[in-house]
DOZA-650146 format. One line per field, with one value per residue (C-alpha): residue number from 1; x, y, z. Coordinates in steps of 0.001 Angstrom, whole numbers, plus 500000, padded with zeros to 6 digits. Each point is the difference from the previous one (the first is absolute). Example, Ala and Ser with C-alpha at 12.3 -4.5 7.8 and 13.67 -1.06 7.14 Angstrom:
2
resi = [1; 2]
X = [512300; 501370]
Y = [495500; 503440]
Z = [507800; 499340]
***
This chain:
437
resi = [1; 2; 3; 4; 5; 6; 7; 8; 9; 10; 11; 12; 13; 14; 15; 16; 17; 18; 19; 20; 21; 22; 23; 24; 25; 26; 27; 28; 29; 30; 31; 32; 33; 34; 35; 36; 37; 38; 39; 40; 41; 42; 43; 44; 45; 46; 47; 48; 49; 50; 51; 52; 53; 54; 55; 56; 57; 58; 59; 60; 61; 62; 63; 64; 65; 66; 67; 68; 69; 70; 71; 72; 73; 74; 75; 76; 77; 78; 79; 80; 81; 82; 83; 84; 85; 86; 87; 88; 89; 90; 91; 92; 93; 94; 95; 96; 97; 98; 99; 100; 101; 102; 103; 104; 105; 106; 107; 108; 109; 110; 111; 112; 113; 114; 115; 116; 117; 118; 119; 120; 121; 122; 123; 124; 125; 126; 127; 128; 129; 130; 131; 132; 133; 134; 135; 136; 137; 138; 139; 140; 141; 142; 143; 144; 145; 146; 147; 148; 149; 150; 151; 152; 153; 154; 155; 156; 157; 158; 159; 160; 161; 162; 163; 164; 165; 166; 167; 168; 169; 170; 171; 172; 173; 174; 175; 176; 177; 178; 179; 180; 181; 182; 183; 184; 185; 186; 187; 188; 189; 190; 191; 192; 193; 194; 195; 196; 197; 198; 199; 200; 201; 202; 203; 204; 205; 206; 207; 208; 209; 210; 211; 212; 213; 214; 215; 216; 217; 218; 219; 220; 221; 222; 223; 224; 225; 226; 227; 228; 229; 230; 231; 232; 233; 234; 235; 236; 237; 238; 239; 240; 241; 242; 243; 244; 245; 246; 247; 248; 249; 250; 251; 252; 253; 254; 255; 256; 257; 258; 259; 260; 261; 262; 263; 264; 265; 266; 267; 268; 269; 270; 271; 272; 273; 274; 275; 276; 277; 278; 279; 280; 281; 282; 283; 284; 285; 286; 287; 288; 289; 290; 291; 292; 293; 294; 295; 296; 297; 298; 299; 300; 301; 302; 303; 304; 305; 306; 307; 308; 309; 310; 311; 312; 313; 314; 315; 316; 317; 318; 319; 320; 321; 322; 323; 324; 325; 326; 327; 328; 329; 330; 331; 332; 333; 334; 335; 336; 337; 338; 339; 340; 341; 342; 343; 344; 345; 346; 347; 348; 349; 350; 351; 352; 353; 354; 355; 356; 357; 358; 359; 360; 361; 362; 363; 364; 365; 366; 367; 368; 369; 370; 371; 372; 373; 374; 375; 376; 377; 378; 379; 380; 381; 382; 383; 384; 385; 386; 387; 388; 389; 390; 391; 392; 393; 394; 395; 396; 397; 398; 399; 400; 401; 402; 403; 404; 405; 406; 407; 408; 409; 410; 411; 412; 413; 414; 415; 416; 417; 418; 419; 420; 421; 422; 423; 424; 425; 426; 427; 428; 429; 430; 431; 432; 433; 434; 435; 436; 437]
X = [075623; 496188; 498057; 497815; 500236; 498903; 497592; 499987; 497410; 501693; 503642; 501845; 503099; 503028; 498789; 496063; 497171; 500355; 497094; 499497; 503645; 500987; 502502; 500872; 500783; 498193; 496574; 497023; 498584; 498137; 500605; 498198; 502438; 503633; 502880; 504064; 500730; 501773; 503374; 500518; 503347; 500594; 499406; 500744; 497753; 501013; 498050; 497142; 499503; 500152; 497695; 497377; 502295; 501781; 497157; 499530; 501200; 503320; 500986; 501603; 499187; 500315; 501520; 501854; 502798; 497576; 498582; 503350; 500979; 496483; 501095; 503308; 498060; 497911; 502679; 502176; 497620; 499970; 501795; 500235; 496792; 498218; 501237; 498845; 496860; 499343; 501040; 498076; 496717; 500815; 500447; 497018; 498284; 502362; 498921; 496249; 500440; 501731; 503914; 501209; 503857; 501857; 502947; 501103; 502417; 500900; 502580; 498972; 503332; 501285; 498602; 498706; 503097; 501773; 502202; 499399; 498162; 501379; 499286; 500328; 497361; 497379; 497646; 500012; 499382; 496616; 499179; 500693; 497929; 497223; 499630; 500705; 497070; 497842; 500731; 500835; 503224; 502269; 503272; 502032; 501960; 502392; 501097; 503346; 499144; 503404; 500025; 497180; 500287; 501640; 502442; 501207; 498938; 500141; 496210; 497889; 499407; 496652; 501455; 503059; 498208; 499262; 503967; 502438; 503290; 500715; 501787; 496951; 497696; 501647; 500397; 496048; 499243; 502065; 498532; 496864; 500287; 500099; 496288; 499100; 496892; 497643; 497878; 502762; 502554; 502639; 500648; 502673; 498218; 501745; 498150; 500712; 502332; 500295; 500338; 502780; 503328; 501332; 502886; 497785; 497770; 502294; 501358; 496740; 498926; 503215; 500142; 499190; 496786; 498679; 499606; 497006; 498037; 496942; 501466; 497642; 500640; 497682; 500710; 498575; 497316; 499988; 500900; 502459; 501991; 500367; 500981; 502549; 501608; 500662; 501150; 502821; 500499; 499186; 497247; 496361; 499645; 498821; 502660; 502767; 498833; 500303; 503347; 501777; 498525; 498605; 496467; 498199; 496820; 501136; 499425; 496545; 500168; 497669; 497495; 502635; 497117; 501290; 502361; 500449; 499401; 503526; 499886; 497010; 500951; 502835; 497764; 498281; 502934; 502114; 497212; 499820; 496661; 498626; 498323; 497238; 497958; 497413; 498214; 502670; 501335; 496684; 500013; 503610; 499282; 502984; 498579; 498790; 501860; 499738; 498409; 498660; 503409; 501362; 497664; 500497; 504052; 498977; 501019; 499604; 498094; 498861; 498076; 500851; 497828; 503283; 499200; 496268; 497364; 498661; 500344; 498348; 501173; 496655; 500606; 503212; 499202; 496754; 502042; 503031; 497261; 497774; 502983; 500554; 496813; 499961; 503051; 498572; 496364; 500163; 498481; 501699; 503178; 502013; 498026; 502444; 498384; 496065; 498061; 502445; 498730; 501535; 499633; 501641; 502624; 500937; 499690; 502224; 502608; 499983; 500043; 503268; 502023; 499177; 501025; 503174; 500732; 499429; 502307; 497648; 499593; 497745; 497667; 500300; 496472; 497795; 500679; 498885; 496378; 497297; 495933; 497764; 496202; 497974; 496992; 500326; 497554; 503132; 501150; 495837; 500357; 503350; 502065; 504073; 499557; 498577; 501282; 503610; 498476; 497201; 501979; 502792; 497183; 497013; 499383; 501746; 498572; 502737; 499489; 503445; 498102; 503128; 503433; 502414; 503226; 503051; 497751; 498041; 496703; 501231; 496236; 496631; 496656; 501930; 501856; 503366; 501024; 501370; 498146; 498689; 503296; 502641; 496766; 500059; 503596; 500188; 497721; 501776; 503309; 498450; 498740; 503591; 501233; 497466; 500836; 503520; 499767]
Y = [756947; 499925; 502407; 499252; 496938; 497049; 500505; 497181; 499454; 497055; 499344; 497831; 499999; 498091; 501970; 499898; 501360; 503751; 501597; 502574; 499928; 501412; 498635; 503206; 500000; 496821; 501149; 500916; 496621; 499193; 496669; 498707; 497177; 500125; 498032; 499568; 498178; 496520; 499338; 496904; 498355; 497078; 499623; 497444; 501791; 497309; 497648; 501465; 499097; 495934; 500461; 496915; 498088; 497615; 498329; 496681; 497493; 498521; 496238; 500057; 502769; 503736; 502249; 503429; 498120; 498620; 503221; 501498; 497910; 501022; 503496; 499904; 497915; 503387; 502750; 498597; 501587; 503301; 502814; 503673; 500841; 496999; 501320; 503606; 499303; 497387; 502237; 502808; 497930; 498692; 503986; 501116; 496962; 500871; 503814; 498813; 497916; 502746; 499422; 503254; 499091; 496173; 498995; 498012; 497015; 499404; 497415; 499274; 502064; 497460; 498562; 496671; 498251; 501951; 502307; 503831; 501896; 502952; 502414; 498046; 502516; 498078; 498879; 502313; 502944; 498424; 500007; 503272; 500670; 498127; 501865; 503914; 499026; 498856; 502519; 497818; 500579; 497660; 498339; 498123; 497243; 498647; 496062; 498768; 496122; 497559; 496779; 497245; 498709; 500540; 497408; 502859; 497673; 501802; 501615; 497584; 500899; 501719; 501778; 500840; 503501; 501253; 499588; 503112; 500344; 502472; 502019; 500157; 500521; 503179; 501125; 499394; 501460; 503267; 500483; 499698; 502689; 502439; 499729; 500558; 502596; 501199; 496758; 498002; 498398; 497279; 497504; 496893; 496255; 496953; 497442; 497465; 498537; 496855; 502202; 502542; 499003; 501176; 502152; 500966; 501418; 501668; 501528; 501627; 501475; 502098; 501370; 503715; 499394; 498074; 502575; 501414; 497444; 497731; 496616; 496520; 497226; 496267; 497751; 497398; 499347; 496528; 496945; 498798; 503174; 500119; 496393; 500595; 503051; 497755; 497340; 502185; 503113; 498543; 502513; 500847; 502609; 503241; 498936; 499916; 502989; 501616; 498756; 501048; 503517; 503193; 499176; 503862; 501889; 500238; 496134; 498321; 495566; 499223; 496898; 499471; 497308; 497386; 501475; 499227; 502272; 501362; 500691; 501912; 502113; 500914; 501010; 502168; 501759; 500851; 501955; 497701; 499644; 496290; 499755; 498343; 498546; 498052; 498987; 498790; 498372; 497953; 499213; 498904; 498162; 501884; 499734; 503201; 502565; 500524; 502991; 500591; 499417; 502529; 502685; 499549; 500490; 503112; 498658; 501492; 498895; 500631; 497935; 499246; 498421; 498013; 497488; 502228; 496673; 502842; 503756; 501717; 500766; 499626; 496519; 500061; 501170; 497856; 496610; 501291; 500628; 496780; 497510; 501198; 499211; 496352; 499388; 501178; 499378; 503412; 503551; 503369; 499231; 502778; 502361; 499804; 502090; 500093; 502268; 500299; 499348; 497437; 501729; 503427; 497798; 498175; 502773; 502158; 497684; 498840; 503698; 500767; 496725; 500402; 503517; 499139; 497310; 501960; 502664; 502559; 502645; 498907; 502566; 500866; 498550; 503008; 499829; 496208; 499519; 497780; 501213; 497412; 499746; 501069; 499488; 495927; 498362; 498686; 503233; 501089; 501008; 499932; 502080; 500831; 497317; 497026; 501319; 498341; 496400; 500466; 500271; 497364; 497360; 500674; 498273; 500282; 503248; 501720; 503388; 502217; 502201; 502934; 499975; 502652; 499189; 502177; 502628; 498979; 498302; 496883; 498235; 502018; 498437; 495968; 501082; 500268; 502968; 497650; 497070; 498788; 500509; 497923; 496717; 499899; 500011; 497526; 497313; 500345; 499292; 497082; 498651; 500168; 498342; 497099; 499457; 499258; 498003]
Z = [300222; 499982; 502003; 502769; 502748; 501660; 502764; 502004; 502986; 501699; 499331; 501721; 501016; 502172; 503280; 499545; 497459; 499434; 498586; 497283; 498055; 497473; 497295; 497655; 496169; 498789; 498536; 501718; 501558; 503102; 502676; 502663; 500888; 498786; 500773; 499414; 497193; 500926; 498498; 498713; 501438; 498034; 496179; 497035; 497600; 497019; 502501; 499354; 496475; 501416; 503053; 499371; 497916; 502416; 502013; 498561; 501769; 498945; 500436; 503043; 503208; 498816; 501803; 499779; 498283; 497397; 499389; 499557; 497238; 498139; 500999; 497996; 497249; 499262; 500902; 497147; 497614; 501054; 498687; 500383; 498391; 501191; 503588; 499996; 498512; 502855; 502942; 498391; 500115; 503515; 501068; 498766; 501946; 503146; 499922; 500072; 502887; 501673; 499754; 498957; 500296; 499190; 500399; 497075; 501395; 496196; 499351; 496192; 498536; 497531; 496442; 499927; 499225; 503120; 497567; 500944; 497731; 498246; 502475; 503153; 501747; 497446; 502483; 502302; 498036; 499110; 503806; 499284; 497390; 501136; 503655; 498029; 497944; 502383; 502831; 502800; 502145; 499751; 501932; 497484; 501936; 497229; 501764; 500292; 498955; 499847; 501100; 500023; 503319; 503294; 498880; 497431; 497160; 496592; 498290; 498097; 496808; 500645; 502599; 497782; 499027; 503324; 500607; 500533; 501448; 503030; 497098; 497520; 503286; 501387; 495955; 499625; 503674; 498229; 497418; 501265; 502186; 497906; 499166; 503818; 500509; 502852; 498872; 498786; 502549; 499646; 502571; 501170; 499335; 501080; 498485; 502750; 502248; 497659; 496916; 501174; 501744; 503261; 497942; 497266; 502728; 502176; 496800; 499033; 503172; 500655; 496759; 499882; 497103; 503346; 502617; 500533; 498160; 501557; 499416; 499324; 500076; 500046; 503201; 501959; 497747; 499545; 502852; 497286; 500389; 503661; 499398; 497606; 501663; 503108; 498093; 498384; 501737; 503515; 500547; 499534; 496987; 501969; 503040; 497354; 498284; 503314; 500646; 496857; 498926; 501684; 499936; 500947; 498992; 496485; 499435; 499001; 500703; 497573; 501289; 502987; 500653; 501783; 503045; 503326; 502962; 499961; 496693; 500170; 502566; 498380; 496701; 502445; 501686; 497135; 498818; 496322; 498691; 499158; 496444; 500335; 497128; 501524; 496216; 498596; 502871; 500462; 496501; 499586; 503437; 502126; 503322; 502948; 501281; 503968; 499297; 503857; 501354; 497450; 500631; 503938; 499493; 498246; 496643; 496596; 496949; 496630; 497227; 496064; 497721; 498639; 497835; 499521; 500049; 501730; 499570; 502675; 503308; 501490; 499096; 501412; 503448; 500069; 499739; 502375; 502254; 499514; 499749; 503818; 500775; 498370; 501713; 503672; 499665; 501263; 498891; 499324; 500020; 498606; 502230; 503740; 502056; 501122; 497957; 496829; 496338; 498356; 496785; 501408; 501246; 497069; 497814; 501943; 500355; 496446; 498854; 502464; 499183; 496344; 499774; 502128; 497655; 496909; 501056; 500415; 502838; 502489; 500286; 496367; 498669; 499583; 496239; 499775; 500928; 499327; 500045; 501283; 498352; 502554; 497619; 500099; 502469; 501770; 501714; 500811; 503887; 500428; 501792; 500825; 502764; 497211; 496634; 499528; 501363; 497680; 496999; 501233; 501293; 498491; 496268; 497034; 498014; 499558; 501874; 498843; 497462; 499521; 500134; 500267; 499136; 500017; 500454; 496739; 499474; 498680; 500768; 499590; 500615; 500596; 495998; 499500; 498071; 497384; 500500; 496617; 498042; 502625; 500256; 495944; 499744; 503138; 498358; 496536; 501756; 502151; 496616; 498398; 503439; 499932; 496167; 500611; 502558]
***
């Protein structure tokens, strides 16, 4: 380990700003403002390599469902290498922003054609890859994805390579675990209620490679799946959900965007944390989450960059917090109680739901930190009390100038370690990508 520390001036933390801390064994280096990095819940890092690509207008109204089927269009193209050198780009941009753990909800396990490849842990050992060379943690959620519909219809053929049975699942979930580390977890990802069968499901989640694990899983994200759900199963997707499986701290209901009150109350009391993506939602058009309710029944949250138009979780908790405020005509929303910062607020609970869906301990973050630049003009005269809504609300210089990550300085000076290497070999592969299409 290197000699010398981090002095930090200001750090916060879950209960408050501490001053002068000390994080040993990193390198001498100094801090006036330092942070927790965020985990990032929810990830599709092949998405990344598309984000731009899929607004034009098409002939008739777009909508998620439109954008899924240019979705599939471009993930039929990528392979293994195409795949880690995309996530490794994306987690070099993530660790800049200030994610310092994802969680991978990776569902790409097939070739194109649907056939497994040779080594059916293809794919995921270039998520693999891609996070060890980049240095951010990372919580691999391999997805169980079966059926197309709630109907139990069979996979289209673009879907066909996303497909595995509950056999091949718990046989990839296996093997996979063997390559768990300090910074590398594995994880339990339904890919939906319309994509995984009541029995398939059931089957999964007593098996002993289960226990222990966070499990994900997308729901209520569209109107046409609550509509769907009730047409077949009788119930609204996070009622059901509720119904038929042990729902407790362990899970994560990614979007869960459109729910009633009961069902949000129940998110909040079983201790699950809701995934919220507010940038991708807005740009696939999902709808709001009742995010004042939520916080008032004590409920838990995190954010994920998911599809990754965006990949910043300033960004992130800017538009969770500004959607509430379209929606009420109202100001600081997130912030309950007179007095509170809405940045400390959403940062905290971000940080706690994140690390609770990631797996990690909850007080475990000292290793994962992120240096703000208190030379821009942005932080001049701030303090503890104005700091974290400064950099949340105020313009769009980014203001994370060091990361430590895994107790390594994966960022130095707004550089990643291995930043010019992982961009050449991203833009070669995007070129390949492009001339194949």
């Amino acid at each position: 380990m290197p000699a010398g520390e981090l002095r930090i001036e200001h750090a916060w933390t879950p209960q408050g700003w501490k001053r002068d801390v000390a994080i040993r064994d990193v390198g001498e280096a100094r801090a006036r403002f330092a942070l927790p990095g965020m985990p990032n819940l929810h990830s599709h890092a092949f998405q990344r390599a598309m984000a731009g690509l899929a607004e034009r207008r098409g002939p008739g109204d777009d909508s998620f469902w439109t954008w899924r089927e240019a979705m599939y269009a471009f993930a039929s193209r990528v392979g293994p290498d195409e795949l880690q050198a995309i996530a490794a780009q994306l987690y070099v941009e993530m660790l800049k922003a200030g994610y310092t753990h994802v969680c991978e909800f990776h569902y790409l396990h097939n070739a194109p054609d649907g056939k497994p490849y040779a080594d059916p842990a293809a794919m995921s050992k270039a998520i693999v890859e891609a996070a060890r060379e980049t240095g951010i943690g990372l919580t691999l959620l391999p997805v169980l994805y079966m059926t197309g519909g709630f109907d139990g219809r069979p996979l289209s053929e673009r879907q066909r390579r996303f497909g595995l049975t509950v056999e091949a699942y718990l046989r990839l979930l296996e093997s996979l675990a063997a390559f768990a580390s300090p910074r590398l977890r594995v994880g339990i990802a339904l890919h939906s209620l319309r994509a995984v069968p009541e029995d398939a499901m059931r089957e999964v989640l007593v098996s002993p490679l289960a226990q222990g694990r966070p499990i994900h899983i997308h729901v209520a994200e569209q109107i046409g799946e609550v509509q769907d759900c009730l047409a077949v199963r009788n119930a609204r997707p996070v009622q059901w959900l509720f119904d038929h499986a042990g729902v407790d701290a362990r899970w994560c209901l990614v979007h869960a965007t459109h729910l009633d009150t009961a069902e949000m109350r129940a998110i909040a009391q079983s201790g699950a944390v809701a995934g919220l993506c507010p940038t991708t939602e807005a740009n696939l058009g999902d709808g709001l989450f009742p995010l004042a309710a939520y916080l008032d029944a004590k409920g838990a949250l995190g954010i994920g960059s998911d599809s990754h138009i965006s990949v910043s979780p300033v960004e992130e908790l800017r538009w969770l917090e500004y959607g509430q405020r379209l929606v009420t005509r109202h100001r600081n929303i997130a912030a309950r109680r007179p007095g509170d910062s809405v940045g400390e607020m959403l940062w905290g609970a971000a940080l706690s739901g994140g690390r609770r869906a990631a797996g990690l301990a909850p007080d475990g973050a000292g290793a994962d930190c992120i240096v703000l630049d208190d030379a821009s003009p942005l932080l001049a005269a701030r303090n503890e009390a104005s700091v974290i809504d400064t950099f949340l609300f105020a313009g769009n210089v980014p203001l994370v100038r060091d990361v430590l990550a895994g107790g390594e300085w994966v960022v130095r000076d707004f550089r990643h370690r291995d930043e010019p290497r992982i961009a050449a070999r991203y833009r070669a592969t995007l070129g390949q990508l492009a001339s194949a299409a």
